[in-house]
VEXNU-137791 format. One record per atom (N, C-alpha, C): x, y, z; atom name. Coordinates in nm, 2 decimals, decimal comma. Example, Ala and Ser with C-alpha at 12.3 -4.5 7.8 and 13.67 -1.06 7.14 Angstrom:
pt px 1,32; py -0,57; pz 0,78; a N
pt px 1,23; py -0,45; pz 0,78; a CA
pt px 1,32; py -0,33; pz 0,78; a C
pt px 1,28; py -0,22; pz 0,71; a N
pt px 1,37; py -0,11; pz 0,71; a CA
pt px 1,29; py 0,00; pz 0,79; a C
This chain:
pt px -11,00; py -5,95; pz -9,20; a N
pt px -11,10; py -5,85; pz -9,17; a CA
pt px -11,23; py -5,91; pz -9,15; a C
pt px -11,30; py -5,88; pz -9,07; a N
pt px -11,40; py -5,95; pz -9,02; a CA
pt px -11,53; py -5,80; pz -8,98; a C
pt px -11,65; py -5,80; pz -9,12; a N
pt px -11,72; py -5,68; pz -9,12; a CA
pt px -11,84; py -5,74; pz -8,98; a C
pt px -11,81; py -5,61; pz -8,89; a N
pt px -11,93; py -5,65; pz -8,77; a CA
pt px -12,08; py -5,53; pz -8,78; a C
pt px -12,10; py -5,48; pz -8,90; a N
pt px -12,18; py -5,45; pz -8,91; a CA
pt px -12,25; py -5,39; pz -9,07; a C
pt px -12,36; py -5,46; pz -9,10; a N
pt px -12,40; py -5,37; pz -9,23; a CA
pt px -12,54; py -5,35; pz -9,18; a C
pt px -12,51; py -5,21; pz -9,23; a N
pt px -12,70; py -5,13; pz -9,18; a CA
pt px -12,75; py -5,02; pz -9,27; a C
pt px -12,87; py -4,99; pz -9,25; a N
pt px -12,90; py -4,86; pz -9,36; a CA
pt px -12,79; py -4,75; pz -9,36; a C
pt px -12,78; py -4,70; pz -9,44; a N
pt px -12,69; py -4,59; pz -9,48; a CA
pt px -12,82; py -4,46; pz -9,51; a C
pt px -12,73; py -4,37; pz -9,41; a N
pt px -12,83; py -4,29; pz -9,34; a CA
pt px -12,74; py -4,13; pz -9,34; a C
pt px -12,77; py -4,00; pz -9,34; a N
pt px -12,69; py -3,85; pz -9,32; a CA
pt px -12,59; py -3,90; pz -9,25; a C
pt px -12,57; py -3,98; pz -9,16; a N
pt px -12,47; py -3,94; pz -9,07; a CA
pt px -12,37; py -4,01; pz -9,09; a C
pt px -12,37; py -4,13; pz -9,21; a N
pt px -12,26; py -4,17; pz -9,28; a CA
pt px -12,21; py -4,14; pz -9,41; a C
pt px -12,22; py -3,97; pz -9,43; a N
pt px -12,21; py -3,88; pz -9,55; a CA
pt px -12,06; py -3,89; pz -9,60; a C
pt px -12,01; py -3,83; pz -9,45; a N
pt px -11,86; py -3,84; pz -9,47; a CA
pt px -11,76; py -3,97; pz -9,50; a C
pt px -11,84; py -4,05; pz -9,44; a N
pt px -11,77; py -4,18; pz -9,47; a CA
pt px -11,77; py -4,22; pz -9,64; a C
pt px -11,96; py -4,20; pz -9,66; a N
pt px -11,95; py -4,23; pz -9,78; a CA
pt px -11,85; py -4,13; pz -9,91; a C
pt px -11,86; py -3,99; pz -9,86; a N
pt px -11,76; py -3,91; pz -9,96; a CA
pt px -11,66; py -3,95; pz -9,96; a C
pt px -11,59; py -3,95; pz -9,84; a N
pt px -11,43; py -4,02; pz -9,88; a CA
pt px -11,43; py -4,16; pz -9,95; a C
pt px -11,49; py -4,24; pz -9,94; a N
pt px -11,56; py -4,38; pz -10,04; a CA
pt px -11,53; py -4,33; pz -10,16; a C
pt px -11,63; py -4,26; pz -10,18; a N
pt px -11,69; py -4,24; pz -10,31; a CA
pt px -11,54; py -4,11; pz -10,37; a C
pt px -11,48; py -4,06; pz -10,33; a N
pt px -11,39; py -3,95; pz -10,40; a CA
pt px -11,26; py -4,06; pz -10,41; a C
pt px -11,22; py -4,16; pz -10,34; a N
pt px -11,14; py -4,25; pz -10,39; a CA
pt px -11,21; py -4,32; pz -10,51; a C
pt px -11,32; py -4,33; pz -10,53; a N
pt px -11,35; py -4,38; pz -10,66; a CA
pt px -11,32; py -4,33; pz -10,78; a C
pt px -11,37; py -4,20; pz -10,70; a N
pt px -11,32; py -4,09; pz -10,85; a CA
pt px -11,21; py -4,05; pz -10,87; a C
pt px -11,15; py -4,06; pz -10,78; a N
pt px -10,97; py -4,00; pz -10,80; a CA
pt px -10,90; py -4,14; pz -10,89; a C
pt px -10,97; py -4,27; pz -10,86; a N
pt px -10,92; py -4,42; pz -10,94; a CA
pt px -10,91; py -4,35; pz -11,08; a C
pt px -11,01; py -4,35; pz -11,09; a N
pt px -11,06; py -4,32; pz -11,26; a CA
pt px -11,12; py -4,42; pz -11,31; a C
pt px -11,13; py -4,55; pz -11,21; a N
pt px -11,19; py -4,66; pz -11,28; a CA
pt px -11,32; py -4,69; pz -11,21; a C
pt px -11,38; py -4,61; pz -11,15; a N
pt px -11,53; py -4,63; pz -11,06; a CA
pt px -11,64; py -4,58; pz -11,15; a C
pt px -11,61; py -4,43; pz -11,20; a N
pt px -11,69; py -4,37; pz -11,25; a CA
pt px -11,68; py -4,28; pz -11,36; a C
pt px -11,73; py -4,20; pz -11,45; a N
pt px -11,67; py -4,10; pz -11,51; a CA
pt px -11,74; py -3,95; pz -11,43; a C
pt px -11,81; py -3,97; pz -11,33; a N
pt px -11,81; py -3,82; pz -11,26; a CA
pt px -11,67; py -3,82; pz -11,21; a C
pt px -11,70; py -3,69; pz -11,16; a N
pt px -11,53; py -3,57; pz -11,14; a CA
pt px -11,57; py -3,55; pz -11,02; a C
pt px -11,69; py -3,49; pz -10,97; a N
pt px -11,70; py -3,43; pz -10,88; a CA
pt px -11,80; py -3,47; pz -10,73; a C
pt px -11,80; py -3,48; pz -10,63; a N
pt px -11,91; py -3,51; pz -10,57; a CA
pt px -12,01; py -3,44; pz -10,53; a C
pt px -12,14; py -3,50; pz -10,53; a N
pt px -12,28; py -3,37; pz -10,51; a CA
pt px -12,29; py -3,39; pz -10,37; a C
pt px -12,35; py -3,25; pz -10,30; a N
pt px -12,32; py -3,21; pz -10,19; a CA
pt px -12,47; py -3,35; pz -10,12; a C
pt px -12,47; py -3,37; pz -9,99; a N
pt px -12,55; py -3,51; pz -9,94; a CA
pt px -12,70; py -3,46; pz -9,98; a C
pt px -12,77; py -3,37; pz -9,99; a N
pt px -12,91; py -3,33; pz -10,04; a CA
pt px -12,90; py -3,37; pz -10,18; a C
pt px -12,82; py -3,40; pz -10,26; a N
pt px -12,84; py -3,39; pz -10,43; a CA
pt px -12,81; py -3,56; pz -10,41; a C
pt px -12,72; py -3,61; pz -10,36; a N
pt px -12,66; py -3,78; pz -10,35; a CA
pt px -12,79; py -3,80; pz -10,28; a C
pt px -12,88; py -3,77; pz -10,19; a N
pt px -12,96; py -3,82; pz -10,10; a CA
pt px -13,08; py -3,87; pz -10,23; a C
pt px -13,10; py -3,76; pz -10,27; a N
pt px -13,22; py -3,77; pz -10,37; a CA
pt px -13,23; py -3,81; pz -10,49; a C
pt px -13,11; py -3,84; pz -10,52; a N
pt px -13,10; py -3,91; pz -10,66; a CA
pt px -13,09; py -4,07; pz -10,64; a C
pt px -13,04; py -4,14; pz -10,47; a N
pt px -13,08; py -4,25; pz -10,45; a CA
pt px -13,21; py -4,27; pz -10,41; a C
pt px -13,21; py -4,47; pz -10,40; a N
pt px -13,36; py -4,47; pz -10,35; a CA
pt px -13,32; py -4,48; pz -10,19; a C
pt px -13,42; py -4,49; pz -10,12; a N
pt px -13,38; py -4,49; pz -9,99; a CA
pt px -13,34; py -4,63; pz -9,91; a C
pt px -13,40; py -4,72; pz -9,96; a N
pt px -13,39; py -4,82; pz -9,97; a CA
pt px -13,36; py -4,93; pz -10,10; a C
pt px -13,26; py -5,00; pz -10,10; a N
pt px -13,20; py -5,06; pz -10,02; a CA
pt px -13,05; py -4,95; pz -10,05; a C
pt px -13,00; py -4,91; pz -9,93; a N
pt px -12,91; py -4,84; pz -9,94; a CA
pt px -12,79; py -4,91; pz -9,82; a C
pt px -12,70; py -4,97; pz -9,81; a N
pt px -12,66; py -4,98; pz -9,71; a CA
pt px -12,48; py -4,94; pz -9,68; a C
pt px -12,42; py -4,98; pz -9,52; a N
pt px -12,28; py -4,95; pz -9,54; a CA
pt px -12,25; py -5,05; pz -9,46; a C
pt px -12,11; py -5,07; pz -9,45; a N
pt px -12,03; py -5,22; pz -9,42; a CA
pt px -11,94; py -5,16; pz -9,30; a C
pt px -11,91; py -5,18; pz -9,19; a N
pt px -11,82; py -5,11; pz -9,07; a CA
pt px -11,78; py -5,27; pz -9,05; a C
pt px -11,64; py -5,22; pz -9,00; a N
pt px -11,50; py -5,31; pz -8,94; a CA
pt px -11,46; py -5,21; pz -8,85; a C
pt px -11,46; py -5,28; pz -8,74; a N
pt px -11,36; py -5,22; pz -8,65; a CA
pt px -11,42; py -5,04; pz -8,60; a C
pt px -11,57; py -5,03; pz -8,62; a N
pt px -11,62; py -4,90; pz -8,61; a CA
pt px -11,51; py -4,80; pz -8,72; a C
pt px -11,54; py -4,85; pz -8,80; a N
pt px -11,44; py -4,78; pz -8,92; a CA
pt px -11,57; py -4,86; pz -9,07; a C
pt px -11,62; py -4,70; pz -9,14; a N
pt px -11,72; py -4,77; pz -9,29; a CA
pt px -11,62; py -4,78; pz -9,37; a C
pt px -11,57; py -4,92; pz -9,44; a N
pt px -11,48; py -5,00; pz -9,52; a CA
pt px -11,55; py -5,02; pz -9,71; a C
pt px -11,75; py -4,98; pz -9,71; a N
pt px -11,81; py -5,01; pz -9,84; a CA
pt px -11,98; py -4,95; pz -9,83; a C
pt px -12,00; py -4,89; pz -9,88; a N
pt px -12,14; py -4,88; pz -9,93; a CA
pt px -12,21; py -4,89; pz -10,04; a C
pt px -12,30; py -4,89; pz -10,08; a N
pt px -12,41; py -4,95; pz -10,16; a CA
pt px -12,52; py -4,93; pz -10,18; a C
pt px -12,56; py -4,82; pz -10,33; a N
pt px -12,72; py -4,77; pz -10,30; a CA
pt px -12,77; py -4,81; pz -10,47; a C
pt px -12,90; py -4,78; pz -10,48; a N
pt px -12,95; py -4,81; pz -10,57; a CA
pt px -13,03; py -4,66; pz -10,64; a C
pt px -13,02; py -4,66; pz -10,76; a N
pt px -13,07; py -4,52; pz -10,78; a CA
pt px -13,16; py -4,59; pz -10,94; a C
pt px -13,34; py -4,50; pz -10,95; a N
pt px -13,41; py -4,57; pz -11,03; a CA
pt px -13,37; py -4,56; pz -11,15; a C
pt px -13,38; py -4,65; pz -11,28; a N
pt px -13,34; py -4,62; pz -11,40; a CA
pt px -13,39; py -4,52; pz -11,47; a C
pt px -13,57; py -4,54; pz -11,43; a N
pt px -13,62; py -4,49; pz -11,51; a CA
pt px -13,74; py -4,36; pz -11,39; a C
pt px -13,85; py -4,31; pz -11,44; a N
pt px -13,93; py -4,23; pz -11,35; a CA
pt px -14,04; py -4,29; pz -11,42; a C
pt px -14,10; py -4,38; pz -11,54; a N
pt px -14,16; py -4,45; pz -11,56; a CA
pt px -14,19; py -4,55; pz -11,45; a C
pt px -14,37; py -4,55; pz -11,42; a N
pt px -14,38; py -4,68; pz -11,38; a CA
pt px -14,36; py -4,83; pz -11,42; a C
pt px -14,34; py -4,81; pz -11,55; a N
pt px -14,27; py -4,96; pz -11,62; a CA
pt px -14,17; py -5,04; pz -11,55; a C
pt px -14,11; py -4,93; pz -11,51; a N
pt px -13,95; py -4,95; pz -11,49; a CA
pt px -13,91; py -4,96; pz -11,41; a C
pt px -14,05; py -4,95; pz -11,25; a N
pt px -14,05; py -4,98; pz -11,13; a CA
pt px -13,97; py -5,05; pz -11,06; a C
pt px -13,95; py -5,20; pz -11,09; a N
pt px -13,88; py -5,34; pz -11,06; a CA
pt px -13,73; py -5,31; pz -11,09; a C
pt px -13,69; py -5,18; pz -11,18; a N
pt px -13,57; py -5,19; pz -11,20; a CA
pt px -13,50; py -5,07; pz -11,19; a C
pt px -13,37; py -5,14; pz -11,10; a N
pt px -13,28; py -5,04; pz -11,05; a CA
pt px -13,12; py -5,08; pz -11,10; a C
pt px -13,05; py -4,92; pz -11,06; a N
pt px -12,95; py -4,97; pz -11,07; a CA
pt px -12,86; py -4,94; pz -10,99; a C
pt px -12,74; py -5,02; pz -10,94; a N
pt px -12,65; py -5,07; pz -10,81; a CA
pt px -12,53; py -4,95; pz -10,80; a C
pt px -12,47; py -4,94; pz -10,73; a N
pt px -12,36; py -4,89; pz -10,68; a CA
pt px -12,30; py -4,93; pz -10,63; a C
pt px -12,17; py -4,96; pz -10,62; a N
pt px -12,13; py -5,03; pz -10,46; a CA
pt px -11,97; py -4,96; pz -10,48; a C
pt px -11,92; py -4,94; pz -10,35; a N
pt px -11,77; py -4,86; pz -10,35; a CA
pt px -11,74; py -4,92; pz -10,27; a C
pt px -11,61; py -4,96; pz -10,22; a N
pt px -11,49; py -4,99; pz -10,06; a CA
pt px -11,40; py -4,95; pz -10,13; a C
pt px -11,38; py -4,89; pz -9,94; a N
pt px -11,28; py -4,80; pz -9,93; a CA
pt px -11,13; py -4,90; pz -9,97; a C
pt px -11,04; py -4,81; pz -10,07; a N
pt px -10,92; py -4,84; pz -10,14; a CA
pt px -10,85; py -4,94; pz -10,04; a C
pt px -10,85; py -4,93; pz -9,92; a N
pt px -10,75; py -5,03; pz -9,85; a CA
pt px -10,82; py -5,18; pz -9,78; a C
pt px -10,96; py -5,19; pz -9,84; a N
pt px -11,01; py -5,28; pz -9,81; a CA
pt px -11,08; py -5,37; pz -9,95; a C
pt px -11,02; py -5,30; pz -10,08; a N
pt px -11,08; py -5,40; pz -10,17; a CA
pt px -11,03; py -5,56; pz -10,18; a C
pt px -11,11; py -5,58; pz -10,26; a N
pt px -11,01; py -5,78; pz -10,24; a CA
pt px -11,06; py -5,82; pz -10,13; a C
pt px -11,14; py -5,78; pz -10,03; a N
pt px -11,15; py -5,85; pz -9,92; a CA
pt px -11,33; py -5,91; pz -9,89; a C
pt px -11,36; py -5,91; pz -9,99; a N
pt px -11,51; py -5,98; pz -9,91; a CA
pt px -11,62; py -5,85; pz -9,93; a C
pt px -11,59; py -5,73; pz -9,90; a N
pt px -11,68; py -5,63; pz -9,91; a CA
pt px -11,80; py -5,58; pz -10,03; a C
pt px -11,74; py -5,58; pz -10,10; a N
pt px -11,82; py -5,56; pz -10,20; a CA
pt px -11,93; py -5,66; pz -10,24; a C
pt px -11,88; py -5,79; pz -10,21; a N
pt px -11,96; py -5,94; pz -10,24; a CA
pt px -12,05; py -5,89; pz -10,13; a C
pt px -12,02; py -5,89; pz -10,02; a N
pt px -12,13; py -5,90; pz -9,84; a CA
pt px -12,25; py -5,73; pz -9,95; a C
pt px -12,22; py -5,65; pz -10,00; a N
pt px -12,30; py -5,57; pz -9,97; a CA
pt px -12,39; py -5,57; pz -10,06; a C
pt px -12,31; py -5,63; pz -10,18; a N
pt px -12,38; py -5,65; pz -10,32; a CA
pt px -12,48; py -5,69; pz -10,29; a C
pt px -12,43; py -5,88; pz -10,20; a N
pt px -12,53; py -5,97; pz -10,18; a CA
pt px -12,66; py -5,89; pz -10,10; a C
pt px -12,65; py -5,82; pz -10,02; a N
pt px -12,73; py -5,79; pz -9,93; a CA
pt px -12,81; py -5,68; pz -10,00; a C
pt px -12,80; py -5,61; pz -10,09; a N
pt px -12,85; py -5,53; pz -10,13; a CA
pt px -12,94; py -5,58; pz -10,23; a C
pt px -12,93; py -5,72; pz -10,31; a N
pt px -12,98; py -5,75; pz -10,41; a CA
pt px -13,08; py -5,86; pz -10,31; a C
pt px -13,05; py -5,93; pz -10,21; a N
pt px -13,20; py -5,96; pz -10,12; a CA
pt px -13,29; py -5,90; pz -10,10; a C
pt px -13,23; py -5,75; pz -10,00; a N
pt px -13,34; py -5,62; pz -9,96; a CA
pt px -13,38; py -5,58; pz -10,16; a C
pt px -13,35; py -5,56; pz -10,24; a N
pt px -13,42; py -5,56; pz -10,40; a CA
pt px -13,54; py -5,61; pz -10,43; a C
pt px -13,50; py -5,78; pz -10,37; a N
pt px -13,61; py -5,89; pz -10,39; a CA
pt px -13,74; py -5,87; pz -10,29; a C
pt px -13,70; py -5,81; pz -10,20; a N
pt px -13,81; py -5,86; pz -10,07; a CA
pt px -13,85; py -5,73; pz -10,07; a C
pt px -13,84; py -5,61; pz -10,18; a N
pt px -13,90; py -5,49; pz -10,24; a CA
pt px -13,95; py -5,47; pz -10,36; a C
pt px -13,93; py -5,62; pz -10,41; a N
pt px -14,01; py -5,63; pz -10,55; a CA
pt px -13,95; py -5,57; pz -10,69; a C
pt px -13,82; py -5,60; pz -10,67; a N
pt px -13,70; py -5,55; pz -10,79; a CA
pt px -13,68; py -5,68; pz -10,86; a C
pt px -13,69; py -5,66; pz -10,98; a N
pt px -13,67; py -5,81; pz -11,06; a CA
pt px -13,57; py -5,74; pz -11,16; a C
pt px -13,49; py -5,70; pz -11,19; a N
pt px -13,41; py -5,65; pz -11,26; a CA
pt px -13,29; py -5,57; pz -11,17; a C
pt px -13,16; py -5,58; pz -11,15; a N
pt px -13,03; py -5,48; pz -11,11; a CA
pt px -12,97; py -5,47; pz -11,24; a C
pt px -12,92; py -5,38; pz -11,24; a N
pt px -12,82; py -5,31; pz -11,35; a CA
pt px -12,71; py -5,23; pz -11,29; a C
pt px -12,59; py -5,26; pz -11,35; a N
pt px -12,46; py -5,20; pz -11,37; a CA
pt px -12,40; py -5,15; pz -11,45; a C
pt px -12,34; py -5,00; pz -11,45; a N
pt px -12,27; py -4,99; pz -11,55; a CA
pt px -12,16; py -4,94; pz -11,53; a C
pt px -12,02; py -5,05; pz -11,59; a N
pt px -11,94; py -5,06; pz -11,53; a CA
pt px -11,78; py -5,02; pz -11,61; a C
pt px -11,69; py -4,94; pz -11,58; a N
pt px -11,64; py -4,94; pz -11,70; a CA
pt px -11,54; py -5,01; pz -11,73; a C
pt px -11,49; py -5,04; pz -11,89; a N
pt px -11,45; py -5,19; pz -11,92; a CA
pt px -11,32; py -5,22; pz -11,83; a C
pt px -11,26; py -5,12; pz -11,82; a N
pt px -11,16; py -5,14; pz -11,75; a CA
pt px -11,11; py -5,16; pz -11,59; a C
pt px -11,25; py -5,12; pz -11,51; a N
pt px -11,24; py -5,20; pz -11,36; a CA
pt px -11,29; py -5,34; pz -11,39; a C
pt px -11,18; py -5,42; pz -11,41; a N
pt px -11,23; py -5,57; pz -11,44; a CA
pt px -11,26; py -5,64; pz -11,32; a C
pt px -11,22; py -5,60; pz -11,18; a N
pt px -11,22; py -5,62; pz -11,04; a CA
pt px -11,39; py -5,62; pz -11,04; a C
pt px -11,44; py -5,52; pz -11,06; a N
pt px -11,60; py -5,45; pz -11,09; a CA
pt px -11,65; py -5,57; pz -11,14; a C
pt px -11,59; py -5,59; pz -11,24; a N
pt px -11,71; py -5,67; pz -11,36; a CA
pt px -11,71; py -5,87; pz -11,28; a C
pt px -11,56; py -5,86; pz -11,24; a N
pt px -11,57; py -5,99; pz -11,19; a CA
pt px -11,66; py -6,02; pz -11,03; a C
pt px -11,69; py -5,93; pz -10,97; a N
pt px -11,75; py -5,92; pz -10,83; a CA
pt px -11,88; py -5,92; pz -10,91; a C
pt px -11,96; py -5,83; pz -11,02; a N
pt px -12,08; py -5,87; pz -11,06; a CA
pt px -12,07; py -5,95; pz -11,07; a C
pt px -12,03; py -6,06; pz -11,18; a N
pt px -12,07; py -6,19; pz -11,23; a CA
pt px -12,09; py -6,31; pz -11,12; a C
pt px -11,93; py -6,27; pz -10,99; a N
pt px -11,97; py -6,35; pz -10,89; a CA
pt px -12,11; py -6,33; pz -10,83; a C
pt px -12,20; py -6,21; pz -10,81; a N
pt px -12,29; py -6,21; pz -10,81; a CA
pt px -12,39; py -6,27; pz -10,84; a C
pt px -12,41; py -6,31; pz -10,95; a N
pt px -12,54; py -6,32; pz -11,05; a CA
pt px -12,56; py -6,26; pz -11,18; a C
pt px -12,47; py -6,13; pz -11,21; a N
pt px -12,47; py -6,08; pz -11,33; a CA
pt px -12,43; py -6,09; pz -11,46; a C
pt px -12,48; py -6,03; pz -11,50; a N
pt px -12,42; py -6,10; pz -11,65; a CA
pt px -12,38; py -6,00; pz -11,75; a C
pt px -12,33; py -5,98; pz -11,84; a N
pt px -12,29; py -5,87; pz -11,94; a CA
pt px -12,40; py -5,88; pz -12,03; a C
pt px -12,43; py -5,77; pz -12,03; a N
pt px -12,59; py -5,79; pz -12,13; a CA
pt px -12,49; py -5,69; pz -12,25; a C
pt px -12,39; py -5,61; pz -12,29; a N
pt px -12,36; py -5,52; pz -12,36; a CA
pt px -12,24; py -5,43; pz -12,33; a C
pt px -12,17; py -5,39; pz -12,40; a N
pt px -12,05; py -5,27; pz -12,41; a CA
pt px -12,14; py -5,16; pz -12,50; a C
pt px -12,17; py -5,02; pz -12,42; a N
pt px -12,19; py -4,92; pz -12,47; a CA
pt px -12,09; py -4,85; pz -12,48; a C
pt px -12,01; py -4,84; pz -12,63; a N
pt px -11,89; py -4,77; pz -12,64; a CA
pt px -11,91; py -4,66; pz -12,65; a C
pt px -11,79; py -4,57; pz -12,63; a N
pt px -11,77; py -4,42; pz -12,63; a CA
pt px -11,87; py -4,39; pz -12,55; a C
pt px -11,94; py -4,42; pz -12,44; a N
pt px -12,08; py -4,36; pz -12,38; a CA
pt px -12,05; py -4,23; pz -12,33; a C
pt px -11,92; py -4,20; pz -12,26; a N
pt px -11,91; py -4,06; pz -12,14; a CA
pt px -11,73; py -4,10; pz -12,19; a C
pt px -11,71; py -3,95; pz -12,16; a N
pt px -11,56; py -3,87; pz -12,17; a CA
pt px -11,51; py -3,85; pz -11,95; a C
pt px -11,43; py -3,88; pz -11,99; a N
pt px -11,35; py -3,88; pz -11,85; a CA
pt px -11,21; py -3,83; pz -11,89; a C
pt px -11,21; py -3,72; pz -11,86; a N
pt px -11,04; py -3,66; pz -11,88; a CA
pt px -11,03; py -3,64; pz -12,02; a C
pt px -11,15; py -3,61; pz -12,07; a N
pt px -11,13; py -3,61; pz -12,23; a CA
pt px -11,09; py -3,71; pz -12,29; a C
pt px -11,12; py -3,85; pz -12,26; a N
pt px -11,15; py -3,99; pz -12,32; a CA
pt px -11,23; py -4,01; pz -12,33; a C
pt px -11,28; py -4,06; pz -12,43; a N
pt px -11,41; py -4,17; pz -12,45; a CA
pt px -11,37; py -4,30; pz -12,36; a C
pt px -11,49; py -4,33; pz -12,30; a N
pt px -11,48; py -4,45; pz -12,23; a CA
pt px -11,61; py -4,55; pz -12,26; a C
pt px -11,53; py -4,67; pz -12,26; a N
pt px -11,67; py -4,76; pz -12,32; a CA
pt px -11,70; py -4,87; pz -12,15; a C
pt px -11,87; py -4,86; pz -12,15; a N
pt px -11,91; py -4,90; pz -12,06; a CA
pt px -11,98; py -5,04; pz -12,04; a C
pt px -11,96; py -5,14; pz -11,98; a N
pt px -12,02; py -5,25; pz -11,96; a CA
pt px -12,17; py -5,22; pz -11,87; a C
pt px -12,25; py -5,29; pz -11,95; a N
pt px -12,40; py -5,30; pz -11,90; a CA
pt px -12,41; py -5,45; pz -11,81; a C
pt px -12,47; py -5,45; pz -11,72; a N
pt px -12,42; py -5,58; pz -11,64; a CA
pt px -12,60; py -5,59; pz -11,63; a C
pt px -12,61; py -5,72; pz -11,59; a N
pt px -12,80; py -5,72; pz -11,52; a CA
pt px -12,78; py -5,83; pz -11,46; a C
pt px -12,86; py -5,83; pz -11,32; a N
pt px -12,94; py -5,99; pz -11,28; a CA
pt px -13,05; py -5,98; pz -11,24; a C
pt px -13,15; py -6,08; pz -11,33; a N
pt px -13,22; py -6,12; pz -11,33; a CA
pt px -13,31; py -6,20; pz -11,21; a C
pt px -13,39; py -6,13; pz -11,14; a N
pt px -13,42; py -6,16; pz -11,01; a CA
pt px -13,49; py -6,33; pz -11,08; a C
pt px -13,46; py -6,47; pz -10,97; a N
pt px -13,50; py -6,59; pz -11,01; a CA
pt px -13,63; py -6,58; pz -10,93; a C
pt px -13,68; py -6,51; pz -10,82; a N
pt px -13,79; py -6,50; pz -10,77; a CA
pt px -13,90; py -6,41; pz -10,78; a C
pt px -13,87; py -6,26; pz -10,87; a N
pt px -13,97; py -6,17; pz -10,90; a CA
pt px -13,94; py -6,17; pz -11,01; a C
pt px -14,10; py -6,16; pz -11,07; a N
pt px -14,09; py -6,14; pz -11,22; a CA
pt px -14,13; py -6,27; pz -11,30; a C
pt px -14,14; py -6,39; pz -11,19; a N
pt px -14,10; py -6,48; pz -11,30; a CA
pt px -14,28; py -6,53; pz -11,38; a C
């Protein structure tokens, strides 16, 4: 598979991204929401930048947004990541191309901190951060119920080597 395009992720890749993003939640290993928010509620809870999506073949295969940690200005520099592909394209390079690209456009925005929170059990997740730059800073156990489980979540960070230092 060979991705011939990643670009801002924009309204008119809504639908791409919900079907993305509801294979996530149907996994049970992406997230512990249930449900998807209609594109006005998803629009505004990310930042707008760095947001992007991955196309093969005029077909979106992964996306990737960043939503703020905090509404403190402290906490400016620091965000935290998302990234989904689509079920028939994991294993293949996507998630690494968007991560990576997402965590440049971070730097060249003045983000010196990403954060992930991942849960223990997508180890596919946790291994694509680390290839990253990430690192496990913590397991917040029992954090969120999913189907009436407690699930315990991996805190992931990388530490920007160029901002911040």
């Amino acid at each position: 598979m060979v991705i011939t395009d990643v670009r801002s992720l924009n309204s008119g890749d809504w639908q791409d991204v919900l079907r993305i993003y509801k294979q996530g939640i149907q996994s049970g290993m992406a997230t512990l929401e249930t449900e998807i928010p209609d594109w006005q509620v998803w629009d505004s809870e990310h930042l707008k930048d760095p947001r992007f999506v991955a196309i093969t073949d005029h077909r979106t295969v992964g996306w990737i947004a960043l939503t703020p940690v905090s509404g403190r200005c402290v906490y400016g520099g620091v965000g935290e990541i998302s990234v989904y592909v689509d079920s028939e394209d994991r294993g293949r390079g996507v998630g690494k191309l968007l991560l990576q690209k997402a965590t440049r456009r971070s730097e060249e925005l003045g983000y010196w901190t990403l954060q992930a929170g991942i849960l223990e059990e997508n180890v596919a997740s946790i291994r694509l951060h680390r290839s990253c730059g990430f690192r496990v800073v913590g397991v917040r156990e029992r954090l969120g119920r999913l189907n009436g489980q407690w699930k315990n979540i991996v805190l992931m960070e990388r530490r920007s080597p160029i901002v911040g230092t």
